[in-house]
C-alpha positions as CSV (number, residue, x, y, z in Angstrom):
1,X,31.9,8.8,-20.2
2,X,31.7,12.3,-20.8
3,X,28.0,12.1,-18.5
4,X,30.4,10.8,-15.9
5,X,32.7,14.0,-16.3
6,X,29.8,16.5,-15.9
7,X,28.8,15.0,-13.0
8,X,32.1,15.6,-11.4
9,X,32.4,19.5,-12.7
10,X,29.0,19.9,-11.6
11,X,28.8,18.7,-7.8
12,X,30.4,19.9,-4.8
13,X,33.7,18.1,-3.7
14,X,32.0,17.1,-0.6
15,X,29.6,15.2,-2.6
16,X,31.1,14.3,-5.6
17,X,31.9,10.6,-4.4
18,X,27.9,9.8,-3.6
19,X,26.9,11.3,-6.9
20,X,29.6,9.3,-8.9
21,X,28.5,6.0,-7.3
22,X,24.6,7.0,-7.5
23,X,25.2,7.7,-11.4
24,X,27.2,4.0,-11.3
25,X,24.4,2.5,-9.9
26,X,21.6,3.9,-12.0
27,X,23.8,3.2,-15.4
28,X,25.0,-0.5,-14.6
29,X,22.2,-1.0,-12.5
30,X,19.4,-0.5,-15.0
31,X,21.3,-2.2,-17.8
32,X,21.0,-5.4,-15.3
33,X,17.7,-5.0,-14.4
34,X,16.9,-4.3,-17.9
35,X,18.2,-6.9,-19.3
36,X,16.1,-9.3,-16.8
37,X,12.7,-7.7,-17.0
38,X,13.0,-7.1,-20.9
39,X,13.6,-10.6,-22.0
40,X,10.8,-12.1,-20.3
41,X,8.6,-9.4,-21.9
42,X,9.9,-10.0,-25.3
43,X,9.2,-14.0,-24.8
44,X,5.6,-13.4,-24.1
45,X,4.9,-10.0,-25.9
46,X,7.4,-9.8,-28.6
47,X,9.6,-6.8,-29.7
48,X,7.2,-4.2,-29.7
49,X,6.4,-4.6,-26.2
50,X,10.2,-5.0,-25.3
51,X,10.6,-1.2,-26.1
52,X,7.5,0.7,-26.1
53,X,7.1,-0.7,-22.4
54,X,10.6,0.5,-21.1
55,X,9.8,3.5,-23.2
56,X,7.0,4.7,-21.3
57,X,8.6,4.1,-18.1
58,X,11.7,6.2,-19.2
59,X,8.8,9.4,-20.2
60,X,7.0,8.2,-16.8
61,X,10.2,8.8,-15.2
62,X,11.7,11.9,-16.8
63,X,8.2,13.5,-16.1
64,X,8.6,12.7,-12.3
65,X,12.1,13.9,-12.4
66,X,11.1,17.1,-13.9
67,X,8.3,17.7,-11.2
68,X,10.7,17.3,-8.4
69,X,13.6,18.7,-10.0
70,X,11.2,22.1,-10.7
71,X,10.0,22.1,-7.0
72,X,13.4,21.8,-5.8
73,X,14.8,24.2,-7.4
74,X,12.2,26.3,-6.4
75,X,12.8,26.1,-3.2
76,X,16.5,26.8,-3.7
77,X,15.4,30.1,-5.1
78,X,13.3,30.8,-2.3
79,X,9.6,30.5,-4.5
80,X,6.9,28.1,-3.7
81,X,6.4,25.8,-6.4
């Protein structure tokens, strides 16, 4: 878990324990959740639409990540973003 391990070098001790168990509950969350709403799709789509429609939520997702990632760290730097 070498994901896990950056995480840990990368926060603040103070924090380290909510990030650890936020990056838990993403990873074995979503593979649980996953596995629930993909099968269903799959039954009444078929394969293509069991990854091209987590796929676009993933790109969805990393794009609204990056947004707020950017403005945060803008505002860490002291610009308006």
């Amino acid at each position: 878990m070498a994901t896990g391990a950056a995480l840990g070098e990368a926060t603040e001790p103070s924090v380290r324990g909510a990030a650890m168990g936020g990056y838990s509950m993403a990873l074995y969350g979503g593979m649980a959740a996953g596995s629930l709403l993909v099968g269903p799709l799959i039954a009444r789509a078929g394969f293509a639409a069991g990854f091209a429609v987590p796929a676009a939520i993933l790109v969805i997702g990393a794009g609204a990540f990056h947004h707020t990632a950017r403005r945060g760290l803008g505002s860490l730097r002291g610009k308006d973003s």
